[in-house]
N, C-alpha and C positions, 0 to 999 in steps of 0.2 A: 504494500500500500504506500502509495507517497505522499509524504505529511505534507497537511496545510503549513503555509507562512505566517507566522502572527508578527506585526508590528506594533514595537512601540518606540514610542516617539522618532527616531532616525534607525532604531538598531531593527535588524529583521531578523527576526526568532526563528531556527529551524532550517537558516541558512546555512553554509557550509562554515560561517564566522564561531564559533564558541562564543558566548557571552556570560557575563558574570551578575552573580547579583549579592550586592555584600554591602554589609550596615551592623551597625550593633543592636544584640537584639530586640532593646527597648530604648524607645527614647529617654535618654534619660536630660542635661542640663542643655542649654542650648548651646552652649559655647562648646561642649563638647563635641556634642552635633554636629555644631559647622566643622571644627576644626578636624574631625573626622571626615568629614563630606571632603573636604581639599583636598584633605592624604588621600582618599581612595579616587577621587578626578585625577593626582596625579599619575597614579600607580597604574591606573586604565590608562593614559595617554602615554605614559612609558613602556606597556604591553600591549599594547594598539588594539586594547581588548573593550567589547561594548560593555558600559558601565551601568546597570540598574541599581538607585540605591532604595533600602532597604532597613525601618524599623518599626517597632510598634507601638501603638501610641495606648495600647492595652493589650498587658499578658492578661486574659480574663480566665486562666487554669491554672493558675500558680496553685501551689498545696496547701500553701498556707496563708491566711489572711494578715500574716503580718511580714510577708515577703511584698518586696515595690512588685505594683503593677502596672505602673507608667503615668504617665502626666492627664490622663484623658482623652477623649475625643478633641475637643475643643482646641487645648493646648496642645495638643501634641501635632492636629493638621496644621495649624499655624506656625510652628517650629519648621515642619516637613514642607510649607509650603514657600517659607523664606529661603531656604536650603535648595528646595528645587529654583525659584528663581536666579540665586546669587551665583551657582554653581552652575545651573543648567544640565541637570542632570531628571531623565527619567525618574519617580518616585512608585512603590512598592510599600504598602503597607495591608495588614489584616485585619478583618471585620469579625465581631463573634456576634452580630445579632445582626436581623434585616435593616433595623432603621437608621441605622450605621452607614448603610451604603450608599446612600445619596450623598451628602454630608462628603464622604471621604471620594465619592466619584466627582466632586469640584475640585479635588485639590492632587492625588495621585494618579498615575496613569495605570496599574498594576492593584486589582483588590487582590488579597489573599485571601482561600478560605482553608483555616487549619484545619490540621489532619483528624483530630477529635469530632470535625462538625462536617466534615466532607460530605458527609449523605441527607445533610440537615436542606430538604426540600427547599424554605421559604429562604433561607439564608443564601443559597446558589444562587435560587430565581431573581432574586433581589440585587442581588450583584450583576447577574446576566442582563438583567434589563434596565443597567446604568451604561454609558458608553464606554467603559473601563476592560481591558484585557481582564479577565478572572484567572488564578493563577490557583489551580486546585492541587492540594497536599492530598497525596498519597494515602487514605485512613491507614493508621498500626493494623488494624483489626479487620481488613478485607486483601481478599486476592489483587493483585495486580489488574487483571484484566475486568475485574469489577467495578474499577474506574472509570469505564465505558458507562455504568448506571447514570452520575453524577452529570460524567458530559453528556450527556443526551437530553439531561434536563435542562444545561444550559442550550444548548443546540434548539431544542421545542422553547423556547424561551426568547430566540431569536438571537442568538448570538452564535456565532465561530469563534471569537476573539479570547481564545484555550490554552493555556500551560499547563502543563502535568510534573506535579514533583513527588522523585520519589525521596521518602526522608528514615524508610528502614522499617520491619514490621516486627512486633510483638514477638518476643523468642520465649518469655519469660521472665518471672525472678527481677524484672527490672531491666533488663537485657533487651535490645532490638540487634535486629540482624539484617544483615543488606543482601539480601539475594540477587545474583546477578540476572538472573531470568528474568524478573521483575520492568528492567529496562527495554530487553525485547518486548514483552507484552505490553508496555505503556506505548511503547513507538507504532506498535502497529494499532492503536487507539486512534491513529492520525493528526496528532496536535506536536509540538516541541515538547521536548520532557528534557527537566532540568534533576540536578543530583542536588538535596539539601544534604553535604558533608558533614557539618558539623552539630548537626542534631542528630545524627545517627551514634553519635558517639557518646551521648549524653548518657547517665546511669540516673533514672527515674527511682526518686524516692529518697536518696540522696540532697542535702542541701546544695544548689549551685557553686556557692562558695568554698564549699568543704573540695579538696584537691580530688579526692574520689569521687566527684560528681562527674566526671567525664575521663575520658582513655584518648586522650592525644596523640599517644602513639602509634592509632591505630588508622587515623588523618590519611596519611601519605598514600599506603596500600590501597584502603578503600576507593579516596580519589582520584588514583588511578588506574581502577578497576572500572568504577565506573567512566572515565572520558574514554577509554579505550571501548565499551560497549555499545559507545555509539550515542552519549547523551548529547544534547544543544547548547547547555550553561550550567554552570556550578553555581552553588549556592553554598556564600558562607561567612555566616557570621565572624566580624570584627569587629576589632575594639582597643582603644589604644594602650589599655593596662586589663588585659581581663582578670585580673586576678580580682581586680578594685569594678569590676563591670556590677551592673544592679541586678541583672537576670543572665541566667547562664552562664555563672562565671569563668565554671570550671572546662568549658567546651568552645567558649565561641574563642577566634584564632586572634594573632598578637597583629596588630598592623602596621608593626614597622617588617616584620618577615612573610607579610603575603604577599609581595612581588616576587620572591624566590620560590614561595610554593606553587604560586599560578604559572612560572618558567616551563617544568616540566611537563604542566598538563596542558598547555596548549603544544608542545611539541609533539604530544601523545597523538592528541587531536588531528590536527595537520597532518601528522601520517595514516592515521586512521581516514579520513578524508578523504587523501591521496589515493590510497589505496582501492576506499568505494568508487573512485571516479573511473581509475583505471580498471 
């Protein structure tokens, strides 16, 4: 099957380019915001890599009610929207209720809908029938190829404008596992499918800040397992001290050393490409 194209704003999703999509996971001060938005425009412009930025303006499943769960609706589009102006950078953020989507389809180019609510009816349809790209997380808790349910309700909804992420599924014990299969079945869904890297490494249940909230180590292999399967863009969270990040402390990645990590996987890429052309 050959995948549709989704555009957003200049970059064309599902093209033969890799594109990336990277932010820290929640909005957290705004100076940090920007000065994170700079570093990651520079880092795409020095890897000639398309740049979608990326965070949330509410974790609304944190575990705990006394973990941050971001600045609001309110505040947080108006942080994302001065950011997308000053920088000029596409914007990507996630919705956890329908009446969210308006509101956020003024100001982001990219709705998310997390993986917990993926099959949540009102909450797609609501999204699909804003002018916004829908960028649907992969549920833990379903097959790969049961992602076709979700897009089809945007598709009856009236929309194409489709990303598929896979972000790793339910192993147990707190454990997610990245199945490589999982990428084939999402490609032949016919949308771009993206790899979220660094939620897959996450240990659920776990405080984020606590150092065993996440396996770092397991970064590199994974995301090069996946670029070499054939995905369209990575996905992954930064942050410019995460050890001091608000959410996810323990998994999202350093952003002075994601230029060196993104090196390898677009070479991966590129031969990978290469290779389908010939």
């Amino acid at each position: 099957m050959k995948k549709k194209h989704v555009k957003i704003s200049d970059i064309n999703c599902g093209s033969d380019k890799l594109f990336l999509i990277s932010g820290p996971c929640v909005i957290e001060s705004e100076d940090l915001m920007m000065r994170t938005a700079e570093q990651l425009k520079g880092i795409a412009q020095e890897l000639k890599i398309p740049l979608i930025f990326k965070s949330s303006f509410s974790k609304d499943n944190r575990s705990s009610l006394e973990y941050y769960q971001g600045p609001g609706l309110d505040e947080g589009l108006r942080i994302l929207e001065k950011l997308k102006k000053q920088f000029e950078l596409p914007v990507l953020t996630d919705i956890h209720y329908p009446n969210q989507a308006i509101p956020a389809a003024e100001v982001v180019d990219v709705i998310q809908i997390p993986a917990y609510l993926c099959m949540q009816s009102e909450l797609v349809v609501a999204a699909a029938k804003t002018d916004c790209v829908v960028n649907l997380k992969h549920g833990q808790f379903i097959a790969p190829d049961n992602m076709s349910k979700p897009v089809k309700k945007i598709e009856d909804s009236g929309s194409e404008k489709i990303i598929l992420t896979e972000r790793g599924y339910t192993f147990g014990y707190n454990d997610l596992v990245v199945d490589p299969r999982s990428f084939l079945l999402l490609n032949q869904i016919g949308y771009p499918v993206v790899f979220d890297i660094t939620h897959t490494i996450r240990k659920y249940g776990i405080p984020s800040k606590d150092p065993r909230g996440g396996t770092r180590e397991f970064l590199s292999v994974l995301s090069r397992a996946g670029v070499a399967a054939g995905v369209d863009g990575i996905f992954i969270e930064a942050h410019p001290n995460p050890p001091e990040a608000l959410c996810d402390a323990a998994s999202q990645y350093y952003l002075d050393q994601l230029a060196e990590f993104v090196k390898p996987l677009l070479e991966i890429h590129n031969l990978v490409r290469a290779q389908t052309v010939h």
